[in-house]
PQR file of N, CA, C, O and H, with PARSE charges and radii, in Angstrom:
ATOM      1  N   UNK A   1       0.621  79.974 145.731 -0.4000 1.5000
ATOM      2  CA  UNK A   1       0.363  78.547 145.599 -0.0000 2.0000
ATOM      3  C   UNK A   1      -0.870  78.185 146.421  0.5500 1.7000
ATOM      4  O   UNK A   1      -0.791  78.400 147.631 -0.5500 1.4000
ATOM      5  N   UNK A   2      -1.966  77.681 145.949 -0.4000 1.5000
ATOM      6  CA  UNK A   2      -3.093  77.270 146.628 -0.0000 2.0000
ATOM      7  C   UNK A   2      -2.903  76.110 147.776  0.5500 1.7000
ATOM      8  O   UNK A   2      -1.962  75.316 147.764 -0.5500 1.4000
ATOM      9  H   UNK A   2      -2.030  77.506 144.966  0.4000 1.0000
ATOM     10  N   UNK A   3      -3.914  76.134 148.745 -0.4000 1.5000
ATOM     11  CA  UNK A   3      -3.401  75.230 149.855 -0.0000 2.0000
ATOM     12  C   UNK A   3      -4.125  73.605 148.975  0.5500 1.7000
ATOM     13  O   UNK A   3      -4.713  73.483 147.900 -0.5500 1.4000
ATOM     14  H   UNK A   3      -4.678  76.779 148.755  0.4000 1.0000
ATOM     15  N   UNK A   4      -3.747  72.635 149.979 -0.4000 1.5000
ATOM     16  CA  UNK A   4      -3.750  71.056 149.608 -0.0000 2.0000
ATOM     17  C   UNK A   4      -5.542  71.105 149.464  0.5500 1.7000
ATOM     18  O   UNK A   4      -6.144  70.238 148.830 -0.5500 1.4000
ATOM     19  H   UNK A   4      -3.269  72.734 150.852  0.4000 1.0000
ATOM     20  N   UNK A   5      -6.422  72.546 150.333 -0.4000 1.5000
ATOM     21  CA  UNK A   5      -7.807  71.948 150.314 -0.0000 2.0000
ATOM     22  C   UNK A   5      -8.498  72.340 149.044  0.5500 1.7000
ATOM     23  O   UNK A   5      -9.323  71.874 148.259 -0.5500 1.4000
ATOM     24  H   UNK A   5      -5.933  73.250 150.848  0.4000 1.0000
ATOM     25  N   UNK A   6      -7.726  73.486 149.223 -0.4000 1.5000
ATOM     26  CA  UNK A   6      -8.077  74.055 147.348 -0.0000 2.0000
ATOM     27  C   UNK A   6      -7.905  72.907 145.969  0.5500 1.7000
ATOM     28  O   UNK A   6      -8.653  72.817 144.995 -0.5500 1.4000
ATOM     29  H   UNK A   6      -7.056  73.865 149.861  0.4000 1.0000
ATOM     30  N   UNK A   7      -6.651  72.093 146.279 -0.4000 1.5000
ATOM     31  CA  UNK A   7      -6.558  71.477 145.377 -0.0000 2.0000
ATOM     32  C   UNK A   7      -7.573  70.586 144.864  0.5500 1.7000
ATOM     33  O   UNK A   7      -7.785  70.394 143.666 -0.5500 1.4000
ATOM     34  H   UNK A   7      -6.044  72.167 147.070  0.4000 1.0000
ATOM     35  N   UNK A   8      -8.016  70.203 145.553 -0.4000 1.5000
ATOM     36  CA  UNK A   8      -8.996  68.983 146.097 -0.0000 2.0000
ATOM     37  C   UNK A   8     -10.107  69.107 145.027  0.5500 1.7000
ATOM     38  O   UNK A   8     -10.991  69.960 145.105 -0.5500 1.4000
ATOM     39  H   UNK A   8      -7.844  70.358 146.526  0.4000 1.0000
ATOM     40  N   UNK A   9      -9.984  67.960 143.749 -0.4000 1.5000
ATOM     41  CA  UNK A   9     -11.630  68.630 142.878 -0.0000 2.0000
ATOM     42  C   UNK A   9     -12.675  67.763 142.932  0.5500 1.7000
ATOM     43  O   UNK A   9     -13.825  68.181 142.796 -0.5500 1.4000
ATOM     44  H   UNK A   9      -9.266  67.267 143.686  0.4000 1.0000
ATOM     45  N   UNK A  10     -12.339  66.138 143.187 -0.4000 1.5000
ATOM     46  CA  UNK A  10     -12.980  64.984 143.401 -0.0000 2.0000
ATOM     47  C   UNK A  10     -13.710  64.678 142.752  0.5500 1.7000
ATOM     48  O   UNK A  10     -13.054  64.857 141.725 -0.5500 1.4000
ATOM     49  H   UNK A  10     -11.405  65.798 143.298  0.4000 1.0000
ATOM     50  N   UNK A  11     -14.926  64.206 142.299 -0.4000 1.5000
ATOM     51  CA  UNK A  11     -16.224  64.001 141.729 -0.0000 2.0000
ATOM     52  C   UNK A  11     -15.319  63.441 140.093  0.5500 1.7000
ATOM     53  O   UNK A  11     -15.851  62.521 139.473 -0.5500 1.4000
ATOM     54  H   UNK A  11     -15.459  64.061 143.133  0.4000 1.0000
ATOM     55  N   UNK A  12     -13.966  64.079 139.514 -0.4000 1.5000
ATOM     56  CA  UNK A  12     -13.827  63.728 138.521 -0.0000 2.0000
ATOM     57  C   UNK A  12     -12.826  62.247 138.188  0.5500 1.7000
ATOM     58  O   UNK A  12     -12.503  61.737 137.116 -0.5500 1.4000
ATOM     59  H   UNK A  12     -13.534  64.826 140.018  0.4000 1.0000
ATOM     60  N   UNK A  13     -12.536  61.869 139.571 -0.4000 1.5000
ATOM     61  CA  UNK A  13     -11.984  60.592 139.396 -0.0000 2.0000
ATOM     62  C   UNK A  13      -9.954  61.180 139.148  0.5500 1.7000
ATOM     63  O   UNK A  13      -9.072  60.323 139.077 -0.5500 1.4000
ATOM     64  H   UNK A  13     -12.798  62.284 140.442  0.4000 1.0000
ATOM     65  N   UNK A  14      -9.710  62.369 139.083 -0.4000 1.5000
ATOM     66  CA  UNK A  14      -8.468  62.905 139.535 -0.0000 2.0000
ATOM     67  C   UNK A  14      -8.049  62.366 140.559  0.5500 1.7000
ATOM     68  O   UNK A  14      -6.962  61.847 140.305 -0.5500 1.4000
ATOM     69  H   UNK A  14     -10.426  63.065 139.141  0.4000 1.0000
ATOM     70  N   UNK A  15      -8.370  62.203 141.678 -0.4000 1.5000
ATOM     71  CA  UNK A  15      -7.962  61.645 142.776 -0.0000 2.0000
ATOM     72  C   UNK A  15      -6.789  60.021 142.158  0.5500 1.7000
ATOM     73  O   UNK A  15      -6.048  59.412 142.929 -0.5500 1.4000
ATOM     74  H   UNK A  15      -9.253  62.624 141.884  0.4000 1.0000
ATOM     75  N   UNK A  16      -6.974  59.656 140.527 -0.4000 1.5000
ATOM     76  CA  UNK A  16      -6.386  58.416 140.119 -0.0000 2.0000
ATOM     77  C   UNK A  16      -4.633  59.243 139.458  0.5500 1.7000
ATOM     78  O   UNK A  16      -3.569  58.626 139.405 -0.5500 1.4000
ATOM     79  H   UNK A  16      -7.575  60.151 139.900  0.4000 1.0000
ATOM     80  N   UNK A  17      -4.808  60.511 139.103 -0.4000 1.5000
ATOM     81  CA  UNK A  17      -3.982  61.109 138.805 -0.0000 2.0000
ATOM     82  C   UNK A  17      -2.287  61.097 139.245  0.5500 1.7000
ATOM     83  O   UNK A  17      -2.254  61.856 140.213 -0.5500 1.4000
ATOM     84  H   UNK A  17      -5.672  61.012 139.146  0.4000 1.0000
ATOM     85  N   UNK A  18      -1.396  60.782 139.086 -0.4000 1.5000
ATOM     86  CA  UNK A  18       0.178  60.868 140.108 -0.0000 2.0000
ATOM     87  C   UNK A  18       0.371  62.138 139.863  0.5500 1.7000
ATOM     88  O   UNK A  18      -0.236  62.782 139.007 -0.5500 1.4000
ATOM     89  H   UNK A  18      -1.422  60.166 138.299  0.4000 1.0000
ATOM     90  N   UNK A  19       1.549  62.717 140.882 -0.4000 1.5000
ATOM     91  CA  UNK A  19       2.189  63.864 140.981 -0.0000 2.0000
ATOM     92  C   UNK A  19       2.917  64.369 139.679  0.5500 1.7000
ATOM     93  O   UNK A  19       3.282  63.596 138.794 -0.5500 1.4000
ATOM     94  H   UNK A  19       2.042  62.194 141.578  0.4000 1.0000
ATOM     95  N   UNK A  20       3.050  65.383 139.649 -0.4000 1.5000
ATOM     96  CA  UNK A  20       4.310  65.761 138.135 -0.0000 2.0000
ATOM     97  C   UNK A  20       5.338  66.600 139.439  0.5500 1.7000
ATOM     98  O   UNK A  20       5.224  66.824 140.644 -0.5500 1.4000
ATOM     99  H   UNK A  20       2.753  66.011 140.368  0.4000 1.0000
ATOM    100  N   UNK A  21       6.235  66.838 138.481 -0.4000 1.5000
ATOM    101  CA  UNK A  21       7.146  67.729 138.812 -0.0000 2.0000
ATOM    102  C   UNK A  21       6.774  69.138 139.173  0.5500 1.7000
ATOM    103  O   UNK A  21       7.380  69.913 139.913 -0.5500 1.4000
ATOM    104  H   UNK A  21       6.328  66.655 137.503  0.4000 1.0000
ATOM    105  N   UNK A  22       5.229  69.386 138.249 -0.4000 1.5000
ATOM    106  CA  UNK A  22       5.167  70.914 137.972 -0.0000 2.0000
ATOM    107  C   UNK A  22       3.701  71.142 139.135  0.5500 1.7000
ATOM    108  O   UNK A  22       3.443  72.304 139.450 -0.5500 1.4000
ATOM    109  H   UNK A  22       4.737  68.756 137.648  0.4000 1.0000
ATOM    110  N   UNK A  23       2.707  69.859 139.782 -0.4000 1.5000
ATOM    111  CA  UNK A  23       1.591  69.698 140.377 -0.0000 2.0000
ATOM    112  C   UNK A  23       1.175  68.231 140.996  0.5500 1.7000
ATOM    113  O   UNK A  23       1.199  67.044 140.670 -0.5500 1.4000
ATOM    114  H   UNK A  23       2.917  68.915 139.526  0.4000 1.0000
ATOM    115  N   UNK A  24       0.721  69.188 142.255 -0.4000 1.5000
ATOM    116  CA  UNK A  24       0.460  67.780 143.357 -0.0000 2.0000
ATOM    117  C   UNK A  24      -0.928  67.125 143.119  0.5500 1.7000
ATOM    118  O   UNK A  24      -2.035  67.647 143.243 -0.5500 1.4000
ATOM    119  H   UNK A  24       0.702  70.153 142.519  0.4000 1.0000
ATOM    120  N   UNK A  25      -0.572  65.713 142.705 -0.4000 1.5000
ATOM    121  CA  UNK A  25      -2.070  65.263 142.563 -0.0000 2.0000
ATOM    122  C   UNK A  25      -2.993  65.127 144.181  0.5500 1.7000
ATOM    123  O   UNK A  25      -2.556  65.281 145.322 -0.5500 1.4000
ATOM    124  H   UNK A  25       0.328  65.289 142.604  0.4000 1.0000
ATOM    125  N   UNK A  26      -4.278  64.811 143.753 -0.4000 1.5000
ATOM    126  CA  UNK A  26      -5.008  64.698 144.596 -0.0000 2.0000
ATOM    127  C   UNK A  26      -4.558  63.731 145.937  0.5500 1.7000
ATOM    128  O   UNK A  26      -4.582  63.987 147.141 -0.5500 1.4000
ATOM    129  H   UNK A  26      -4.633  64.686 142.827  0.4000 1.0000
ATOM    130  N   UNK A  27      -4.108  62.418 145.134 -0.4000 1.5000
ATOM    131  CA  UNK A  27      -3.915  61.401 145.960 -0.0000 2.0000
ATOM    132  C   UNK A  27      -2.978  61.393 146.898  0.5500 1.7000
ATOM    133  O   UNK A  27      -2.919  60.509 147.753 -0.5500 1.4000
ATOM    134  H   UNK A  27      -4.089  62.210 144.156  0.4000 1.0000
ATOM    135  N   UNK A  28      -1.979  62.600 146.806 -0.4000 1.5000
ATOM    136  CA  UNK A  28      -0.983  62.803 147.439 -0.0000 2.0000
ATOM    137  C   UNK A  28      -1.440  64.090 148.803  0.5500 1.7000
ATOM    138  O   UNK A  28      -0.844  64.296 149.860 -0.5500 1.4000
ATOM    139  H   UNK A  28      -2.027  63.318 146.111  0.4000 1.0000
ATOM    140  N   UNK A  29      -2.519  64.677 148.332 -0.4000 1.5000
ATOM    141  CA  UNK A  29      -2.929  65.584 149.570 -0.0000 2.0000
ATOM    142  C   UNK A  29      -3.169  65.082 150.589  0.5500 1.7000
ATOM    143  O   UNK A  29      -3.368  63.868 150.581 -0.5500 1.4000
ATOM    144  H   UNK A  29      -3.002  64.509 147.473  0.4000 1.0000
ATOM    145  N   UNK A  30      -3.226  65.651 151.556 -0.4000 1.5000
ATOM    146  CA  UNK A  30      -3.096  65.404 153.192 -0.0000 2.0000
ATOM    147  C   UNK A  30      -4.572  64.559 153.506  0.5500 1.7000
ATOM    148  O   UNK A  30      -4.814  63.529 154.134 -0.5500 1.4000
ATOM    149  H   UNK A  30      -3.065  66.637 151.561  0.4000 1.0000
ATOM    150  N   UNK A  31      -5.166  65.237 152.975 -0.4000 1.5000
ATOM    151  CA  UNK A  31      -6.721  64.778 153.234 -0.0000 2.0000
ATOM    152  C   UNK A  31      -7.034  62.769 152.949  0.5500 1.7000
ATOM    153  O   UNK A  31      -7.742  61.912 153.478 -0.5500 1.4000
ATOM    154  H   UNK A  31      -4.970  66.074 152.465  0.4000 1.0000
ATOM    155  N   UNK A  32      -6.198  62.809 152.015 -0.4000 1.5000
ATOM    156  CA  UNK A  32      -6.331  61.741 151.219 -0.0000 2.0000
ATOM    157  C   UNK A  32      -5.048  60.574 151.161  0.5500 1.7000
ATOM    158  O   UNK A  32      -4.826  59.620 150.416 -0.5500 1.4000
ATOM    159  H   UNK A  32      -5.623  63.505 151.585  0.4000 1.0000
ATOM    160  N   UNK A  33      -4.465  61.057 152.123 -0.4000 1.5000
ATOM    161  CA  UNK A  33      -2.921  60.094 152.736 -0.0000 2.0000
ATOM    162  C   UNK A  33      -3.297  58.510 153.072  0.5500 1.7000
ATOM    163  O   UNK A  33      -2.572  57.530 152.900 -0.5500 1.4000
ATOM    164  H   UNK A  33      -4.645  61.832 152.728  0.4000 1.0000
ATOM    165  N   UNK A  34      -4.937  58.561 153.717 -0.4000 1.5000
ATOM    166  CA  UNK A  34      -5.039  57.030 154.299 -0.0000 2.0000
ATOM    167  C   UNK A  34      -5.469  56.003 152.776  0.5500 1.7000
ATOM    168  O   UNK A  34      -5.363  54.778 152.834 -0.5500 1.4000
ATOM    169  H   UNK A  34      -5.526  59.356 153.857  0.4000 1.0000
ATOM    170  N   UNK A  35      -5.901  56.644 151.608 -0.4000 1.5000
ATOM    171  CA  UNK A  35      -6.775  55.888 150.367 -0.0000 2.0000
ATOM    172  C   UNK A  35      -5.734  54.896 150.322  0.5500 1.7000
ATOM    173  O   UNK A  35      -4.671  55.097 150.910 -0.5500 1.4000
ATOM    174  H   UNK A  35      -5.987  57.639 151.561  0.4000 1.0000
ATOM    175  N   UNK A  36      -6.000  53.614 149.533 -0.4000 1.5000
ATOM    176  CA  UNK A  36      -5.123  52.645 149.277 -0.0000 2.0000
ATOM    177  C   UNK A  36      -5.849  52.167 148.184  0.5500 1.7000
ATOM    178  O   UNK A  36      -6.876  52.702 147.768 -0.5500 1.4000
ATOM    179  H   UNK A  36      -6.863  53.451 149.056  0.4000 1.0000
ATOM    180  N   UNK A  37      -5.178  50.875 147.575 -0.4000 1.5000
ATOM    181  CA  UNK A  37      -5.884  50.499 146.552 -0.0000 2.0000
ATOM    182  C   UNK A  37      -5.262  50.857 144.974  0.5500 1.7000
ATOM    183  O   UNK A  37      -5.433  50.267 143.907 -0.5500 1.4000
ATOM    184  H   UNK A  37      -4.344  50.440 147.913  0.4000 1.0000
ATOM    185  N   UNK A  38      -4.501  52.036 145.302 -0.4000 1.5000
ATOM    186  CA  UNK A  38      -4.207  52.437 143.866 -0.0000 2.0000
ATOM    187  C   UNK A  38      -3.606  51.480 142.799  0.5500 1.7000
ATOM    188  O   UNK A  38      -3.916  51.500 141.608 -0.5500 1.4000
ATOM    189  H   UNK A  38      -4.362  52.516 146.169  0.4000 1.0000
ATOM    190  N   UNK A  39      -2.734  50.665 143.358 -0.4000 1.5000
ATOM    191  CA  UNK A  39      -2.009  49.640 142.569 -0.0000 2.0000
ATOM    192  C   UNK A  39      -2.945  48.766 141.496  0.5500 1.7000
ATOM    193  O   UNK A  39      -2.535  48.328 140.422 -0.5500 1.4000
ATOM    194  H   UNK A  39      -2.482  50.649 144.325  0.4000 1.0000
ATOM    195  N   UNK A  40      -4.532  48.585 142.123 -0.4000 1.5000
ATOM    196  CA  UNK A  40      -5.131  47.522 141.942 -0.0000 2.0000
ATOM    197  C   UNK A  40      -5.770  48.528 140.548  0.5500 1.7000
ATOM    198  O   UNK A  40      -5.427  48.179 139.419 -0.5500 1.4000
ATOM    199  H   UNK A  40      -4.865  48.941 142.996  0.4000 1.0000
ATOM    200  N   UNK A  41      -6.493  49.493 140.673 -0.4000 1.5000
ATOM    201  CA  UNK A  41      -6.764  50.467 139.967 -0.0000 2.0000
ATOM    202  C   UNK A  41      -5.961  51.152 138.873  0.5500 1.7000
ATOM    203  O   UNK A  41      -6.531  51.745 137.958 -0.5500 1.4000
ATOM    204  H   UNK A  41      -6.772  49.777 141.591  0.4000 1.0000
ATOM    205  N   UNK A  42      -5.046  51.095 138.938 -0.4000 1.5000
ATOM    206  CA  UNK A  42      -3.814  51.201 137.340 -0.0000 2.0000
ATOM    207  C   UNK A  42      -3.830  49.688 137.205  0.5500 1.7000
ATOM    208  O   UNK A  42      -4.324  49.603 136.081 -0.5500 1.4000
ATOM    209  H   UNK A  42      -4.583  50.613 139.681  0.4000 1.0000
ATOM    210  N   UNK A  43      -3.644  48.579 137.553 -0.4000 1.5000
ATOM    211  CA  UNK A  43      -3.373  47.604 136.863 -0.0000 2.0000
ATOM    212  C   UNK A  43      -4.728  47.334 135.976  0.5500 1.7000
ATOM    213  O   UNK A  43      -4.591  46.914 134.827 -0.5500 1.4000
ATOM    214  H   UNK A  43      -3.243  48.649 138.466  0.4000 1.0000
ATOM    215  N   UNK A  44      -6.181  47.603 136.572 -0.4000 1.5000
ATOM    216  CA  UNK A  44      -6.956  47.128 135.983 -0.0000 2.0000
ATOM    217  C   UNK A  44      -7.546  48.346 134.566  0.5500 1.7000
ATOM    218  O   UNK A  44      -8.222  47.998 133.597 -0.5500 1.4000
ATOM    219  H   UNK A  44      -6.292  47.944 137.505  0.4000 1.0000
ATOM    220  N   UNK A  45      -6.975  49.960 134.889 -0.4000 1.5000
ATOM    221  CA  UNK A  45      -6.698  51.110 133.705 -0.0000 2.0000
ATOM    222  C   UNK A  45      -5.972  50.365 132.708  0.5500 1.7000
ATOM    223  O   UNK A  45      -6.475  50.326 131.585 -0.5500 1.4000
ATOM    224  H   UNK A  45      -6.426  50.243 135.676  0.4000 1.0000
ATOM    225  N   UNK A  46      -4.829  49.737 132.918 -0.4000 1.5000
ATOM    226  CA  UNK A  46      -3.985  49.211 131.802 -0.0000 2.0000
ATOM    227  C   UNK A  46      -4.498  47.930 131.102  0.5500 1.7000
ATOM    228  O   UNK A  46      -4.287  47.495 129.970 -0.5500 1.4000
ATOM    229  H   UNK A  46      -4.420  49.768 133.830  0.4000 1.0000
ATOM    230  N   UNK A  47      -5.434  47.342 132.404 -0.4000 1.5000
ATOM    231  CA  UNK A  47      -5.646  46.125 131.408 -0.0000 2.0000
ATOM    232  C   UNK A  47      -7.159  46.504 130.109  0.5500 1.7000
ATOM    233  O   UNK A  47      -7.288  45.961 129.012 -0.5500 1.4000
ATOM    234  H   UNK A  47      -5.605  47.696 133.324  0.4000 1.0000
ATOM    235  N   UNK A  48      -7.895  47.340 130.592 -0.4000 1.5000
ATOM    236  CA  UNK A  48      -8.965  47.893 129.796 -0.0000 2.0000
ATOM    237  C   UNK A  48      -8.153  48.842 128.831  0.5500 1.7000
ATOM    238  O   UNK A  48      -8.537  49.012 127.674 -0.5500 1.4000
ATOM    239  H   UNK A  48      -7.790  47.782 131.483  0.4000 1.0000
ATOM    240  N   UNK A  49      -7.270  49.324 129.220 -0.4000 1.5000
ATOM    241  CA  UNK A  49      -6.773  50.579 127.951 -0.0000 2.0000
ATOM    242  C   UNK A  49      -6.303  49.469 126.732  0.5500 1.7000
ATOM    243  O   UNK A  49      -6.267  49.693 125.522 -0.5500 1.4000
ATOM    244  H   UNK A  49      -6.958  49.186 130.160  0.4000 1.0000
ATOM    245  N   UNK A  50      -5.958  48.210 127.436 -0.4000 1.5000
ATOM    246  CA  UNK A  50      -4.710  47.972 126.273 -0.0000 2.0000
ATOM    247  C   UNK A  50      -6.018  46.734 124.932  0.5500 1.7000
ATOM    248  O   UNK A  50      -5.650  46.227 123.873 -0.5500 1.4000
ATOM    249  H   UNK A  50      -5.988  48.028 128.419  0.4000 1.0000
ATOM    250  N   UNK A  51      -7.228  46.648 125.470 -0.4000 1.5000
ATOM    251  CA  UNK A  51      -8.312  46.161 124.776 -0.0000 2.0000
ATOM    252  C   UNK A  51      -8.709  47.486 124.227  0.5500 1.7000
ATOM    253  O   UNK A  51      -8.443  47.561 123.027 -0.5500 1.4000
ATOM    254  H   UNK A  51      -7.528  47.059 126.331  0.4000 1.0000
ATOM    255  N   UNK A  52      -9.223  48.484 124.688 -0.4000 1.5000
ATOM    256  CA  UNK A  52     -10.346  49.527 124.122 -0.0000 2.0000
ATOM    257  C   UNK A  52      -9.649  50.732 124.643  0.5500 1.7000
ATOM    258  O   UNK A  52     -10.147  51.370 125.571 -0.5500 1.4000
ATOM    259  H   UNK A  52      -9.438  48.424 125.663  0.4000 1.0000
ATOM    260  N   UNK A  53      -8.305  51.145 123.991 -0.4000 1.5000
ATOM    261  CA  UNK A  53      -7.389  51.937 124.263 -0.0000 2.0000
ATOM    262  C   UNK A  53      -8.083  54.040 123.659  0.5500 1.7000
ATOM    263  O   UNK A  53      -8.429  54.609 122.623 -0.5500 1.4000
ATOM    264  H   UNK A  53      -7.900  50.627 123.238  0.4000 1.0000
ATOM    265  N   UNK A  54      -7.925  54.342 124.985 -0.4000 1.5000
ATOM    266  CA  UNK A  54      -9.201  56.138 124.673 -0.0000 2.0000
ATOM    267  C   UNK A  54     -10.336  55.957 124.809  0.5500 1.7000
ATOM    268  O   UNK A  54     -11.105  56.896 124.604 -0.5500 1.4000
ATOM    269  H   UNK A  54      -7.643  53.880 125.826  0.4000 1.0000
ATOM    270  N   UNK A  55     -10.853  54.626 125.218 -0.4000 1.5000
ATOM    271  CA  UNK A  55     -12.001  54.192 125.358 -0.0000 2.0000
ATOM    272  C   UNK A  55     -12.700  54.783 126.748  0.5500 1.7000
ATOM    273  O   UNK A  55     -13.583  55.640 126.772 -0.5500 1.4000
ATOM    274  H   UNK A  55     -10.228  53.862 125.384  0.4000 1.0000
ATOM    275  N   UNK A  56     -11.947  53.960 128.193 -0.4000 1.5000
ATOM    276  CA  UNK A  56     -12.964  53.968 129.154 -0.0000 2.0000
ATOM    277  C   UNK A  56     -12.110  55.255 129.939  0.5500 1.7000
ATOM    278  O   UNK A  56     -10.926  55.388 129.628 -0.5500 1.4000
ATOM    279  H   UNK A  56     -11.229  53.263 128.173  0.4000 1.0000
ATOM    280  N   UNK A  57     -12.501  55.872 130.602 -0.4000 1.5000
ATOM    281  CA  UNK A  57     -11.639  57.383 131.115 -0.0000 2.0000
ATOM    282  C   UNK A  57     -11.364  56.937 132.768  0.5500 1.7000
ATOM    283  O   UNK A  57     -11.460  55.714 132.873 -0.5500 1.4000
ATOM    284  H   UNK A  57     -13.463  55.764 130.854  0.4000 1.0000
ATOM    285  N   UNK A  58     -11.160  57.372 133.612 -0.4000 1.5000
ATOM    286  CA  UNK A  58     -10.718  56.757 135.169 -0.0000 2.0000
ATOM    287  C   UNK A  58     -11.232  57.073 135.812  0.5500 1.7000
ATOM    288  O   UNK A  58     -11.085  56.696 136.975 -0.5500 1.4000
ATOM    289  H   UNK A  58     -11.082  58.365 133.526  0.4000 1.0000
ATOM    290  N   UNK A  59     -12.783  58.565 135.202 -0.4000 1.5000
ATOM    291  CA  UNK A  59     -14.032  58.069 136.132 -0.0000 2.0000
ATOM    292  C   UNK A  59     -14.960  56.906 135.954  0.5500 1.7000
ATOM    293  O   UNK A  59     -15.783  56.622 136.824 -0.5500 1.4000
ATOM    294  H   UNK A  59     -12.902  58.871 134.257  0.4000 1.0000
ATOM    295  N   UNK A  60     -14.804  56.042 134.528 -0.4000 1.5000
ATOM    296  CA  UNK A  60     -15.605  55.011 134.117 -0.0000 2.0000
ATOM    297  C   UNK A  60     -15.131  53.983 135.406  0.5500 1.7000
ATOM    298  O   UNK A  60     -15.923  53.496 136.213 -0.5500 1.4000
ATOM    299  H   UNK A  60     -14.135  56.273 133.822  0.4000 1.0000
ATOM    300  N   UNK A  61     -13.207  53.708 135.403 -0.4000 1.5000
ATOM    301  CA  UNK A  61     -12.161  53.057 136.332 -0.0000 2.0000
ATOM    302  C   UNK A  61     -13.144  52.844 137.563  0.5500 1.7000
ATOM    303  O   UNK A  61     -13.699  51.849 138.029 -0.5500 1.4000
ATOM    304  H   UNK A  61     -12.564  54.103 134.747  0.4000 1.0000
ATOM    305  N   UNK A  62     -13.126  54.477 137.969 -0.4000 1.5000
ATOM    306  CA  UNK A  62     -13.380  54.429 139.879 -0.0000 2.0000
ATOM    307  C   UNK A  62     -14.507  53.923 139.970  0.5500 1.7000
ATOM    308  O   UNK A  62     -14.681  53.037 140.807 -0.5500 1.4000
ATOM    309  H   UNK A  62     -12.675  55.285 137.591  0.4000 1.0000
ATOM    310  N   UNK A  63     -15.857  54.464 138.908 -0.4000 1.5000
ATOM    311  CA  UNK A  63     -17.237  54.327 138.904 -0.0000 2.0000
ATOM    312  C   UNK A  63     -17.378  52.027 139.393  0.5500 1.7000
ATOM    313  O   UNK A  63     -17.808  51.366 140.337 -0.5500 1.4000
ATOM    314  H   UNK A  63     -15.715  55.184 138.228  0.4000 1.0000
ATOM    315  N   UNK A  64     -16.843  51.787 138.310 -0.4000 1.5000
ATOM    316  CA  UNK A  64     -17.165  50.138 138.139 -0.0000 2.0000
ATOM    317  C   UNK A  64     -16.026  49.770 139.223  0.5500 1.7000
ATOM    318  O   UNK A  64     -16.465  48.799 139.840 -0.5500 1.4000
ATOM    319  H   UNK A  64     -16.493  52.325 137.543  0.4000 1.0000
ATOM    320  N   UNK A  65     -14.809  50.109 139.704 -0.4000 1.5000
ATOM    321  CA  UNK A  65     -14.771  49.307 140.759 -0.0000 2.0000
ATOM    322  C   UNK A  65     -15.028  49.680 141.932  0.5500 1.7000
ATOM    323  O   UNK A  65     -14.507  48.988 142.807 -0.5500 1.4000
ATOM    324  H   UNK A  65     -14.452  50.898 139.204  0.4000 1.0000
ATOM    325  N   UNK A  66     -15.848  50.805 142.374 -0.4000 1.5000
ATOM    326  CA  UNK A  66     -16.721  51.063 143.941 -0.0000 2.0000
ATOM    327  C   UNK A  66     -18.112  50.135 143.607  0.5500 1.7000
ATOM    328  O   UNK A  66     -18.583  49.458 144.521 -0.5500 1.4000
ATOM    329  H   UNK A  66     -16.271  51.368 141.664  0.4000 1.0000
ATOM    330  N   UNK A  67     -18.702  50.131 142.363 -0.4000 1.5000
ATOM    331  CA  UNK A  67     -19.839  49.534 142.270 -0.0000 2.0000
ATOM    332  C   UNK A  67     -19.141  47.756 142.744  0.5500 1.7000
ATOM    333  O   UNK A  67     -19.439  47.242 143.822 -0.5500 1.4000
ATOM    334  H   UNK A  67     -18.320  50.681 141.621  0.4000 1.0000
ATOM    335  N   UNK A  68     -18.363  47.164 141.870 -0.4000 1.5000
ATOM    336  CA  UNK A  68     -17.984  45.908 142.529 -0.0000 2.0000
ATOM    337  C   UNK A  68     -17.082  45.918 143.764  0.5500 1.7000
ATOM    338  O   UNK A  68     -16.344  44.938 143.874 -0.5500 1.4000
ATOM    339  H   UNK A  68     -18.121  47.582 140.994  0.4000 1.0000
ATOM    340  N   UNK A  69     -17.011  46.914 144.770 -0.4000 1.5000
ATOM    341  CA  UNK A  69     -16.842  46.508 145.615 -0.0000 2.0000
ATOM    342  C   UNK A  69     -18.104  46.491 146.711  0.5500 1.7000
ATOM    343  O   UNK A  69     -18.057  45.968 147.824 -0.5500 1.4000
ATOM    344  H   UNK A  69     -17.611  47.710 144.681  0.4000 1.0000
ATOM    345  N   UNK A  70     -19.003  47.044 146.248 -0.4000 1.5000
ATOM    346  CA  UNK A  70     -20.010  46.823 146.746 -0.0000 2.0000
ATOM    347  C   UNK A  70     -20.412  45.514 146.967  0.5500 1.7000
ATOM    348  O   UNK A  70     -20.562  44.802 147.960 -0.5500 1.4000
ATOM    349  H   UNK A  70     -19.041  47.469 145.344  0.4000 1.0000
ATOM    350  N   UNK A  71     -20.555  45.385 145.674 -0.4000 1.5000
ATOM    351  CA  UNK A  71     -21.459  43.783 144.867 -0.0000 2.0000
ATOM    352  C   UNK A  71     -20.794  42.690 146.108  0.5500 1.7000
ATOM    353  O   UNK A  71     -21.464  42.174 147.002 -0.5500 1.4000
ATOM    354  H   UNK A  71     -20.433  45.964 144.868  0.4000 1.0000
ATOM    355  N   UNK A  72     -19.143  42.485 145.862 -0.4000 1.5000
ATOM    356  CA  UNK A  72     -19.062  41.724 146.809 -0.0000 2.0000
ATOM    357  C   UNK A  72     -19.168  41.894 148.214  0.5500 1.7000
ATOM    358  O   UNK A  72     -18.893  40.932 148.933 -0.5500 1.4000
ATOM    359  H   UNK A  72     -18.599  42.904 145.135  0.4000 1.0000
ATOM    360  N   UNK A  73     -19.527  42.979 148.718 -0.4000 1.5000
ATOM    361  CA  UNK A  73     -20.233  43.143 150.056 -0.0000 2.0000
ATOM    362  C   UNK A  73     -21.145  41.680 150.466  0.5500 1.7000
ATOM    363  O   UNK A  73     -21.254  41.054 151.520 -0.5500 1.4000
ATOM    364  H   UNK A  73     -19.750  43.760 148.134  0.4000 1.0000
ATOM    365  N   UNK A  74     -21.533  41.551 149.543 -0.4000 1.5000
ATOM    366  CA  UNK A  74     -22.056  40.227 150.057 -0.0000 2.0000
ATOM    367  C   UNK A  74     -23.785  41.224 149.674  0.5500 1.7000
ATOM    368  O   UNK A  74     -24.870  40.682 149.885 -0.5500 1.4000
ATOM    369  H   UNK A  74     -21.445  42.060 148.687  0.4000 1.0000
TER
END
């Protein structure tokens, strides 16, 4: 079984992935225990899937909301 750092692939927006029975997602590795936010990030996957459903993928997700959290940086 590979360790939690191996798991780790990032860059593809996996990190949005949940656990299965059969594999530990990203978000659940050690490295990645403090992230938060996820709630806000499936609600807003579901609200784009359920307009343009196979459409936007959950690196499009992560991509547009780090860019607007920027934006409102002020």
């Amino acid at each position: 079984m590979p360790s939690n750092i191996e798991l780790l692939q990032g860059c593809d927006a996996s990190i949005l992935l949940n656990s299965t029975s059969n594999s530990t997602a990203e978000k659940d590795a050690v490295p990645n225990q403090s992230l938060t936010g996820f709630d806000i990030l499936d609600r807003l996957k579901a609200l784009i899937e359920s307009q343009c459903l196979n459409t936007v993928s959950c690196a499009d997700i992560l991509a547009l909301a780090a860019r607007d959290a920027v934006s409102f940086q002020g």
